[in-house]
TIZA-962760 format. One record per atom (N, C-alpha, C): x, y, z; residue number from 1; residue in one letter. Coordinates in steps of 0.1 Angstrom, whole numbers. Layout:
TIZA-962760
((X Y Z) NUM "A");
...
***
This chain:
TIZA-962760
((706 1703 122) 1 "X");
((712 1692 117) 1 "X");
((717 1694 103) 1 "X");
((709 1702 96) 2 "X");
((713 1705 82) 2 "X");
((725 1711 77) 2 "X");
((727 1724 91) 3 "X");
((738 1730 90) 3 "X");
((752 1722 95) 3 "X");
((755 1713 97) 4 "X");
((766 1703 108) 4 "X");
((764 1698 93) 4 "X");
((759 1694 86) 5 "X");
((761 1683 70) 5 "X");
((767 1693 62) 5 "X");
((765 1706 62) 6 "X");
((766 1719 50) 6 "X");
((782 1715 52) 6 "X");
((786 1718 68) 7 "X");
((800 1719 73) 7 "X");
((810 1708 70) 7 "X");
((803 1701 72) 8 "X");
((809 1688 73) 8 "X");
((820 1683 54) 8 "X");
((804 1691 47) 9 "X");
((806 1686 33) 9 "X");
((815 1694 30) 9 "X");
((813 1706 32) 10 "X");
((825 1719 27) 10 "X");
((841 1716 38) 10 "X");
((840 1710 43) 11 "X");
((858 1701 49) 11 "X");
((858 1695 42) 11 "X");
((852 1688 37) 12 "X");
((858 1675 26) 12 "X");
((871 1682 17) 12 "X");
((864 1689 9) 13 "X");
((875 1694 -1) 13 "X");
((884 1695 5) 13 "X");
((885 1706 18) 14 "X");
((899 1710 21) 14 "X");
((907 1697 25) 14 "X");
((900 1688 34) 15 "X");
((914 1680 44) 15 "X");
((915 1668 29) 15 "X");
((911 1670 22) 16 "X");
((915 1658 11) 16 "X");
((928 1665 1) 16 "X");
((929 1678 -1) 17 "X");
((936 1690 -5) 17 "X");
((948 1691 5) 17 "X");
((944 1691 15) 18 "X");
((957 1691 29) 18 "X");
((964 1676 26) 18 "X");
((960 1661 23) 19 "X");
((964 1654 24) 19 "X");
((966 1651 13) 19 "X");
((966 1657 1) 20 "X");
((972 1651 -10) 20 "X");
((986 1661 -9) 20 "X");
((985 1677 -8) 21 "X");
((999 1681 -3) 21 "X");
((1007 1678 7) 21 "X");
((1001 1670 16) 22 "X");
((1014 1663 22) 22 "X");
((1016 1654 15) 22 "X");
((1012 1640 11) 23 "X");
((1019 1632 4) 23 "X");
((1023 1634 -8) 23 "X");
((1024 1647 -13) 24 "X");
((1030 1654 -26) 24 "X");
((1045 1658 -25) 24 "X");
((1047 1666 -9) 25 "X");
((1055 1669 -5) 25 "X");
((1067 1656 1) 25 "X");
((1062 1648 12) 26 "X");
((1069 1638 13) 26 "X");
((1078 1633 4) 26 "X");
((1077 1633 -8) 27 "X");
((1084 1623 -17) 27 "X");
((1096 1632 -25) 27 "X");
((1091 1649 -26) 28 "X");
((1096 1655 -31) 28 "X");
((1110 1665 -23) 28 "X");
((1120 1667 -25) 29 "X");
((1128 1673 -16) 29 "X");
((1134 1686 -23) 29 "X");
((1136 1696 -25) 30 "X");
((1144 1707 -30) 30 "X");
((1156 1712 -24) 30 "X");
((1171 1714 -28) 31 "X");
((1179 1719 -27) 31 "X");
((1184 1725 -35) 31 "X");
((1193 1739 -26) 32 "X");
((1201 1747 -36) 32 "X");
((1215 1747 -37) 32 "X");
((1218 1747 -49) 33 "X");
((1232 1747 -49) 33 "X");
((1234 1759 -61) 33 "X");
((1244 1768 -52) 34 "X");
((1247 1781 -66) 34 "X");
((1233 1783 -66) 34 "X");
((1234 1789 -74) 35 "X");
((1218 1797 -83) 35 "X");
((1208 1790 -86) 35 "X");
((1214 1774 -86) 36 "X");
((1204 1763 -94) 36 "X");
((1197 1754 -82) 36 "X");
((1182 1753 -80) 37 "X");
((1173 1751 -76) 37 "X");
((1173 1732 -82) 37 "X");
((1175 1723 -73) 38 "X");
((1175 1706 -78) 38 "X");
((1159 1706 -71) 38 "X");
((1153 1695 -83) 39 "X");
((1140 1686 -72) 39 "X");
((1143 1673 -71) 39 "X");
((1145 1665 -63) 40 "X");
((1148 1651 -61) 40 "X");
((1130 1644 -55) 40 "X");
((1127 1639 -69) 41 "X");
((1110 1635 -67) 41 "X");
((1110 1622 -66) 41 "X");
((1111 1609 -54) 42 "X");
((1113 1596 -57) 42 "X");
((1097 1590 -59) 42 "X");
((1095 1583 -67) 43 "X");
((1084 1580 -75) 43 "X");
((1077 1567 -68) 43 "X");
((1068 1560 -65) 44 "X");
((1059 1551 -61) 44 "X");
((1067 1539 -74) 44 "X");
((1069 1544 -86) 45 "X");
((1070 1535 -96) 45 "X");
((1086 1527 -99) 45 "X");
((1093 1530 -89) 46 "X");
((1103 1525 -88) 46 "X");
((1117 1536 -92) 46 "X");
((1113 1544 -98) 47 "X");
((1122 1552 -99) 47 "X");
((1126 1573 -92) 47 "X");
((1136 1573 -92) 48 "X");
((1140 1588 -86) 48 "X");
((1141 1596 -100) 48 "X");
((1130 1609 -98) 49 "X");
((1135 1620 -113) 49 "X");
((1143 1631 -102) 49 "X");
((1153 1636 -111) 50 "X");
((1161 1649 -105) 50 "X");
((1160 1658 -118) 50 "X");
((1155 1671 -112) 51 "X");
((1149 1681 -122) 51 "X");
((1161 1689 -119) 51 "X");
((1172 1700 -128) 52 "X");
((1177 1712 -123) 52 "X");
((1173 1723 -123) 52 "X");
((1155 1723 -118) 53 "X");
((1151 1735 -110) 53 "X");
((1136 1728 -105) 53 "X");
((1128 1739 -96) 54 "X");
((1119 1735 -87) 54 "X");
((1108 1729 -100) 54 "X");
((1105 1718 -96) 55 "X");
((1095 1707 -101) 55 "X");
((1079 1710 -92) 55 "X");
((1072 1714 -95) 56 "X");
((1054 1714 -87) 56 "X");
((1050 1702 -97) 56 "X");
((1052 1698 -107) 57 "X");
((1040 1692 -112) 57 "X");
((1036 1677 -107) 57 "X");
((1020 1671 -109) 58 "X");
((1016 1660 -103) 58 "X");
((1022 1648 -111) 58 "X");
((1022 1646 -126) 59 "X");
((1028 1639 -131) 59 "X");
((1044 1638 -136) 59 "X");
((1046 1630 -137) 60 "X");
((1064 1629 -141) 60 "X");
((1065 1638 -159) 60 "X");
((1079 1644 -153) 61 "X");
((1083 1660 -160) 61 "X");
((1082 1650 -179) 61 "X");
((1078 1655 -189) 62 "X");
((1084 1650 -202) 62 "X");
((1098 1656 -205) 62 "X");
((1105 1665 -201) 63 "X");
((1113 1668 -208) 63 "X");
((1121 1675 -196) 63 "X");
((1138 1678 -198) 64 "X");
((1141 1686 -188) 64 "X");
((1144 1674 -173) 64 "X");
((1149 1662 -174) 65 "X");
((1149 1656 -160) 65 "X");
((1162 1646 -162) 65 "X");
((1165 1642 -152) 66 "X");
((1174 1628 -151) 66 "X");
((1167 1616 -142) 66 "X");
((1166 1605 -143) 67 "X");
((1162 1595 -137) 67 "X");
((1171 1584 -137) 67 "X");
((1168 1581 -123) 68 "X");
((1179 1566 -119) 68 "X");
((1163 1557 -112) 68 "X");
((1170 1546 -110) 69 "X");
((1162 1537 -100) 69 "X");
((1163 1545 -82) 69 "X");
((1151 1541 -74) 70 "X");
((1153 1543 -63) 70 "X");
((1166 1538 -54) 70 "X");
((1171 1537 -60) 71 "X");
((1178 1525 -50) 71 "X");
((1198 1530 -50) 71 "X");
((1199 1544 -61) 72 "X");
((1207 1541 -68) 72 "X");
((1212 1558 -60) 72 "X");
((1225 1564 -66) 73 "X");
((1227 1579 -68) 73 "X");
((1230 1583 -73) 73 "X");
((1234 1601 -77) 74 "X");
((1238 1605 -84) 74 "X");
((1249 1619 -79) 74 "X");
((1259 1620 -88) 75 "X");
((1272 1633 -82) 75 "X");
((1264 1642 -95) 75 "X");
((1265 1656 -90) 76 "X");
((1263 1666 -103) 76 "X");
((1272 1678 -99) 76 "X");
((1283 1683 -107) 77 "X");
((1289 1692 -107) 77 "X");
((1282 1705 -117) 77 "X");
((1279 1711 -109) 78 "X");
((1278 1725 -114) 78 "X");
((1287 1733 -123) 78 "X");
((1290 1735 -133) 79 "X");
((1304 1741 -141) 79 "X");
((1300 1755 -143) 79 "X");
((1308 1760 -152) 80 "X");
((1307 1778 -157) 80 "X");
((1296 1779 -165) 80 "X");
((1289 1788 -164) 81 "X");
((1276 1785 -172) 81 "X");
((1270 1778 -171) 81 "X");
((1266 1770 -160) 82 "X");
((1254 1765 -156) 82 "X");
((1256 1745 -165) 82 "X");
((1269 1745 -169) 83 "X");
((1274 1734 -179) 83 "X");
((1273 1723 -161) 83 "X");
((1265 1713 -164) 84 "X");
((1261 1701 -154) 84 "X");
((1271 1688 -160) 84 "X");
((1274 1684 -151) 85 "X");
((1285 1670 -153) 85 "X");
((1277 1662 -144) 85 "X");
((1278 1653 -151) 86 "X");
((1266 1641 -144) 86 "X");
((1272 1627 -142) 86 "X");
((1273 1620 -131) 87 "X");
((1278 1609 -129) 87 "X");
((1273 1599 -118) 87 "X");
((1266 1586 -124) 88 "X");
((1257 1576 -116) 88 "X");
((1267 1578 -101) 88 "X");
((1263 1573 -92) 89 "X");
((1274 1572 -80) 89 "X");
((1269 1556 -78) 89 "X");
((1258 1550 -72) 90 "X");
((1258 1537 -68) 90 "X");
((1256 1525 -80) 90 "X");
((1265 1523 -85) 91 "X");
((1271 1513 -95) 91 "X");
((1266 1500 -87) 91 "X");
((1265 1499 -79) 92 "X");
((1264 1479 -75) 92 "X");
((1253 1475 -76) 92 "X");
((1241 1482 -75) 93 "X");
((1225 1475 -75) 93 "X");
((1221 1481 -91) 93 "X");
((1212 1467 -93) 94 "X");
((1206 1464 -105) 94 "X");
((1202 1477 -109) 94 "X");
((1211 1485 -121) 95 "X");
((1200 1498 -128) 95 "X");
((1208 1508 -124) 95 "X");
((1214 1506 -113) 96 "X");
((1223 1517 -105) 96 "X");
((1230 1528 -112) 96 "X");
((1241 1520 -122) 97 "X");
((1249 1521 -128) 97 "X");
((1244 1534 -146) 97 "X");
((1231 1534 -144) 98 "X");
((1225 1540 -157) 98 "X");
((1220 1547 -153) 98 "X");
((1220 1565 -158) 99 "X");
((1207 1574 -152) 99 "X");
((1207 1576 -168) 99 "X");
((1189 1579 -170) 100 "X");
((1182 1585 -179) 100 "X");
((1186 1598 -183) 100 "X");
((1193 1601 -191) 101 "X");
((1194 1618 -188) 101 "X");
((1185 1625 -201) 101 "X");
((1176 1635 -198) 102 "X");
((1169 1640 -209) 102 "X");
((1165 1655 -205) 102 "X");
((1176 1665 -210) 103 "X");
((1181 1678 -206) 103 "X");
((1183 1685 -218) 103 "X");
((1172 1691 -229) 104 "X");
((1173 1698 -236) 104 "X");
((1174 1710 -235) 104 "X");
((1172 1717 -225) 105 "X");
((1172 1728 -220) 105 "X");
((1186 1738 -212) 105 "X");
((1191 1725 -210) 106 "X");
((1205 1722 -201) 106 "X");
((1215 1718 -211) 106 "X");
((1227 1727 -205) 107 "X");
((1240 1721 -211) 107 "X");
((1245 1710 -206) 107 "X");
((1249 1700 -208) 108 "X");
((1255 1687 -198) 108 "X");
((1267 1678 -205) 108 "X");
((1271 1669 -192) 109 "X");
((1280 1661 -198) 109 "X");
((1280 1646 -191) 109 "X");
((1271 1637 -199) 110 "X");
((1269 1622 -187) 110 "X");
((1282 1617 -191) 110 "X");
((1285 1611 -178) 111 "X");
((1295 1601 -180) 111 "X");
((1289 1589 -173) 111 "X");
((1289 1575 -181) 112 "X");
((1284 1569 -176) 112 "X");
((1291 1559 -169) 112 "X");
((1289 1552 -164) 113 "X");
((1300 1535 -156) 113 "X");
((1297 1528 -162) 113 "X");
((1313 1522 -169) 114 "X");
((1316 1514 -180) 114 "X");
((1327 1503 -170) 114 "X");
((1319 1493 -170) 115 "X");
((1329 1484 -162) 115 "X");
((1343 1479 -171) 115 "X");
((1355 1471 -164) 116 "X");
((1362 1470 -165) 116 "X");
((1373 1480 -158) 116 "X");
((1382 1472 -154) 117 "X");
((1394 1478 -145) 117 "X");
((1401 1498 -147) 117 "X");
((1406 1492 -162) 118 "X");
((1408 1506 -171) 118 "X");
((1396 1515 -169) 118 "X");
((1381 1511 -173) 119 "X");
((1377 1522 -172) 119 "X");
((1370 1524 -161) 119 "X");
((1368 1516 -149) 120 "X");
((1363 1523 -138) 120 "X");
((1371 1531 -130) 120 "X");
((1385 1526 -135) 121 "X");
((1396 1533 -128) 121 "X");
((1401 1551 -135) 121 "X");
((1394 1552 -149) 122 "X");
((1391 1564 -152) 122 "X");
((1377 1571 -153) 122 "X");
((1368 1563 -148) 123 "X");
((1357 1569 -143) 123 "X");
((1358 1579 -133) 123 "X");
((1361 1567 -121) 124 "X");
((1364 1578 -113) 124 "X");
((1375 1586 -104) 124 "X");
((1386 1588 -116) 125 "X");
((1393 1603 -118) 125 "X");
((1390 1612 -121) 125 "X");
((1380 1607 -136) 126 "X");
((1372 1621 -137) 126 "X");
((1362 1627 -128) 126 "X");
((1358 1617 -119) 127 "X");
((1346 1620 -112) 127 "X");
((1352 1629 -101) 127 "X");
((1364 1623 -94) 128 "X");
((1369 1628 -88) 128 "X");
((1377 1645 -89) 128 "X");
((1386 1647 -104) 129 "X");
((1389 1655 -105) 129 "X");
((1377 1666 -107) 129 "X");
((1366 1667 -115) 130 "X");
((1354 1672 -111) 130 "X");
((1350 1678 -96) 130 "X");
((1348 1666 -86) 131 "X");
((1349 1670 -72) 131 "X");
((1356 1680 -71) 131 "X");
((1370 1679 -71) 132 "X");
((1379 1688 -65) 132 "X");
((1381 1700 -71) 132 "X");
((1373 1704 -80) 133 "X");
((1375 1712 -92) 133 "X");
((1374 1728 -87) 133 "X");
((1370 1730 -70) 134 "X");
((1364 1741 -73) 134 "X");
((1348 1748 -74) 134 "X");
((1341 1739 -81) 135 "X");
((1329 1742 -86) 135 "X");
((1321 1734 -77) 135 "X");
((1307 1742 -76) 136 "X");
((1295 1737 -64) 136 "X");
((1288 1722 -73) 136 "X");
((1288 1717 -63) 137 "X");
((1281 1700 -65) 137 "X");
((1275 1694 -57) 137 "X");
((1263 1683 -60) 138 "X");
((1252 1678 -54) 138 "X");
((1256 1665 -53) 138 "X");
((1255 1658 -46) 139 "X");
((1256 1643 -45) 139 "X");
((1246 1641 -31) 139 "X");
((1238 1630 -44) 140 "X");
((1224 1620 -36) 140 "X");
((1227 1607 -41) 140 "X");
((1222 1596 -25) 141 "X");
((1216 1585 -24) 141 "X");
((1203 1584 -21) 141 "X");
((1200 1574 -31) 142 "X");
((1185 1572 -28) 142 "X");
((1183 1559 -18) 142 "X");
((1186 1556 -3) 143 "X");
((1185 1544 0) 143 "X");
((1173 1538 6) 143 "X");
((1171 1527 -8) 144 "X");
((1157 1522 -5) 144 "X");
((1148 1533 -2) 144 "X");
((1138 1526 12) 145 "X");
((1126 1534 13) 145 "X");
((1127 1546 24) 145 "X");
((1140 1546 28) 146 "X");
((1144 1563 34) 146 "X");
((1145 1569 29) 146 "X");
((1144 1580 33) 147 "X");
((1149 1595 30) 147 "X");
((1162 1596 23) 147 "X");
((1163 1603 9) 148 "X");
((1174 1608 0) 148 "X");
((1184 1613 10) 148 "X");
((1195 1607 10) 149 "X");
((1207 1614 18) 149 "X");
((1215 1628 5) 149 "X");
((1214 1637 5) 150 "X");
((1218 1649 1) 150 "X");
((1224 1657 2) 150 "X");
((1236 1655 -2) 151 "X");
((1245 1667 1) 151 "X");
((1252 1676 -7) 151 "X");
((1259 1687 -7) 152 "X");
((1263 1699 -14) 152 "X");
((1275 1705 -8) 152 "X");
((1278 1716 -20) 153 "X");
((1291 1727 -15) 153 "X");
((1302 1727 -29) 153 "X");
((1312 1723 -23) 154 "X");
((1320 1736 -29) 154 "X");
((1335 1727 -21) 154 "X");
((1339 1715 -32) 155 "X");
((1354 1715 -24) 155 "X");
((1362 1719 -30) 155 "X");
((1376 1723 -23) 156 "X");
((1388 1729 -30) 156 "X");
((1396 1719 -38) 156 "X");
((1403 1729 -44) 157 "X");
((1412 1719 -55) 157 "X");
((1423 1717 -49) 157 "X");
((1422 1703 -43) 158 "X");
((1427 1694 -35) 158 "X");
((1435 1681 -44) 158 "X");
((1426 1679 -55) 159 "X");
((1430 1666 -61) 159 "X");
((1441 1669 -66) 159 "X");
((1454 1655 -67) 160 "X");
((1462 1657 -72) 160 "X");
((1468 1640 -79) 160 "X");
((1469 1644 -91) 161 "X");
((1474 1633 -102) 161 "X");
((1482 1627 -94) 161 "X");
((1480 1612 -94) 162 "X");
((1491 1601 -89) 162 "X");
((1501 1601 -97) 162 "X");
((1512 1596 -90) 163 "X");
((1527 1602 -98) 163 "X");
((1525 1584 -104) 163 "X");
((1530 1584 -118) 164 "X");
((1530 1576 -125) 164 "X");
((1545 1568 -122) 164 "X");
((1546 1552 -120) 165 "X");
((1560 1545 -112) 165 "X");
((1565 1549 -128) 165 "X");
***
């Protein structure tokens, strides 16, 4: 009997260890794009951190991250030099419209959504011409409590300036 308790106790650790890495994993996703390693970590506390390389740690990053609300996305263009262009994507829900960016380590460029006609209408040209630029880029939704939709690549330089009447 003594030995079935020894056993029993010495499992503990492990399947408590197995189940904190799975619900560790669950929340956290990794993609690559180019050379650069994203972690998309969506948080219990209402918000999504996106790290530009692999994230392990238990607690949220101090330094080195961008953050939006769960609810929200984000476009990141990859430039020459590892130079990141950053742009909220889901503007319509509360918070959407703002990502945290705190990237000391990183070269970057936020652009943020500034309502009004004029400038959403140059928001996203630039966002757009970015897209078409050439250069590899990430674009996530965080919708609600599903799974981060995620995608990547490399479009060609497609865009072309509207001819002005």
């Amino acid at each position: 009997m003594k030995r079935g308790g020894c056993l029993l106790a010495g499992l503990f650790p492990v399947i408590i260890l197995l189940l904190l890495v799975v619900v560790f994993h669950q929340h956290r996703h990794f993609h690559q794009v180019g050379d650069m390693v994203f972690t998309f970590w969506r948080t219990s506390s209402g918000y999504t951190y996106i790290m530009p390389y692999r994230y392990m740690g238990l607690i949220p990053p101090r330094d080195n991250y961008m953050k939006t609300v769960n609810t929200a996305g984000i476009f990141i263009v990859i430039g020459e030099g590892s130079m990141l262009y950053i742009f909220p994507l889901i503007t319509y829900v509360i918070g959407g419209d703002r990502i945290e960016v705190n990237l000391s380590s990183f070269e970057y460029r936020y652009y943020p959504f500034v309502r009004g006609i004029d400038n959403v209408r140059a928001f996203f040209d630039t966002m757009y011409e970015y897209m078409n630029s050439g250069y590899p880029f990430i674009r996530a939704y965080f919708p609600g409590l599903r799974a981060p939709e995620i995608s990547h690549g490399v479009m060609s330089a497609n865009y072309r300036e509207r001819e002005k009447p």
